[in-house]
Every structure is written in C-alpha cells, then in structure tokens.
N, C-alpha and C positions, 0 to 999 in steps of 0.2 A: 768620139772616144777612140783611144788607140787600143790596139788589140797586143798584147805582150807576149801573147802564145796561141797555138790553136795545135789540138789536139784529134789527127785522124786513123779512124778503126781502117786498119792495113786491107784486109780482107773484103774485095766487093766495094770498094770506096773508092780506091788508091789503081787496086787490081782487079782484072776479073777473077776470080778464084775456085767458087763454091763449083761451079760445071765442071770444071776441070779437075777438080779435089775428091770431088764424087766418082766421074769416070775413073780416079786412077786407084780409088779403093775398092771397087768393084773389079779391076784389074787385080788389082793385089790378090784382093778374096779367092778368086776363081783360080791364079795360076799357080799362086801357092799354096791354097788353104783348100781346093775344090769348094767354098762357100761362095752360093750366091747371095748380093746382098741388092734388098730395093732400093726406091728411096726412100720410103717409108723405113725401112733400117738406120739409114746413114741420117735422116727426118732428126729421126729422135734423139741422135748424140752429136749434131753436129754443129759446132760453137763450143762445144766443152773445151778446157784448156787439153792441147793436144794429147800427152798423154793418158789421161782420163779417158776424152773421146777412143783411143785405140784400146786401150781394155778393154773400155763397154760395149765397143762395136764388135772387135774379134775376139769379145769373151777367151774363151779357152782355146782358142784356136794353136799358139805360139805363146813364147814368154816377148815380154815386150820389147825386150832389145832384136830377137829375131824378125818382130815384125816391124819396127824402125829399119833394120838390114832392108826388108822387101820392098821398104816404100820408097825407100833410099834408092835401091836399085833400078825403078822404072820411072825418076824423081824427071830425069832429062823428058821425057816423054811426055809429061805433063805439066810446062812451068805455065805459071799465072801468065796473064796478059797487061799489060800497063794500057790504062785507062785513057783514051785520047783527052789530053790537056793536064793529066794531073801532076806530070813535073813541069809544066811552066806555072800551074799556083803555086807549088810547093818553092822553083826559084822566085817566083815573085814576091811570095812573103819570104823568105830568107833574105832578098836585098832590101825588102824592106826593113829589116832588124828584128821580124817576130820570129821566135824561136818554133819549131815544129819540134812535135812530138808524135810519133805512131805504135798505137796496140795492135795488136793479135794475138787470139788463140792459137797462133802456132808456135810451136819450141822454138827457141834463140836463135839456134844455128839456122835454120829453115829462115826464119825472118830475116836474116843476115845477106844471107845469101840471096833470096828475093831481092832485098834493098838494094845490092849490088848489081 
C-alpha cells in the first residue's frame, strides 16, 4: 500500500519542545509578572491551542497581546531543538511524492518560523 500523506504533530515529534516551552514560561512569569509558575501549572494548560493556553495560564496577569510581546521577547533564548533524523524522513517522504502535513498547538507565526 502506498501512503499519499502522512501527517505529523509539530511539537515533541518533529522538535523537542515541551522542556524548553516550559522553561521559558516560567521565565516569562517571574521576570515580568513576578508569578511563579510549577509544572503542575503549565501540567494543566499545556496542549491548549496557544492562545487559550496563555489566558488560562497568566489568567489576569497582562492582556494577551502584552504577554505575546514577553514571550516574543526571550523567544531567541528558547528555540525548540530538531529531533535527530526527523528532516531526512520528512526529505525522504517528499522524494518520495507523499505529501507531509504538520499541526501544532502553537500560533502560525510561531510555527512558521520554527519550520524555517
């Protein structure tokens, strides 16, 4: 059987992520919000589609465009990692003609830019 597509979750699959997304919201929290956060915090909201996740996590803390600015700001500091091997599958099924597809919970531009 030929395979036509294969569809992979961006986060933790592709990249390592979640260590690094964690560390840098705990960041965020403390240097601009004075909150600290566990992980039992970040546990409980973290998979929500991005903006979701950042209301329910920094509740009232900022409006949400200010706490995009923060995470924005210390973004360098904490890029995912590329998974050893997972861009020679991804070129190997593209020469093979199957089209790839990739989600994530994170907002477009974010994804974008990782991909790049």
């Amino acid at each position: 059987m030929k395979y036509k597509a294969v569809i992979f979750d961006f986060d933790d699959t592709l990249v390592e992520s979640r260590a690094l997304k964690w560390a840098q919201h705990k960041h965020v929290a403390k240097k601009f919000y004075n909150i600290h956060f566990t992980d039992d915090d970040i546990r409980e909201h973290y998979g929500k589609p991005f903006n979701q996740l950042l209301v329910d996590l920094y509740k009232d803390a900022d409006t949400l465009e200010n706490i995009h600015t923060a995470i924005e700001s210390v973004r360098e500091d904490f890029l995912k990692r590329v998974y050893d091997g997972a861009p020679e599958v991804l070129k190997m099924l593209l020469s093979k003609n199957i089209e790839v597809g990739v989600i994530s919970g994170t907002n477009k531009k974010f994804l974008l830019e990782d991909l790049s």
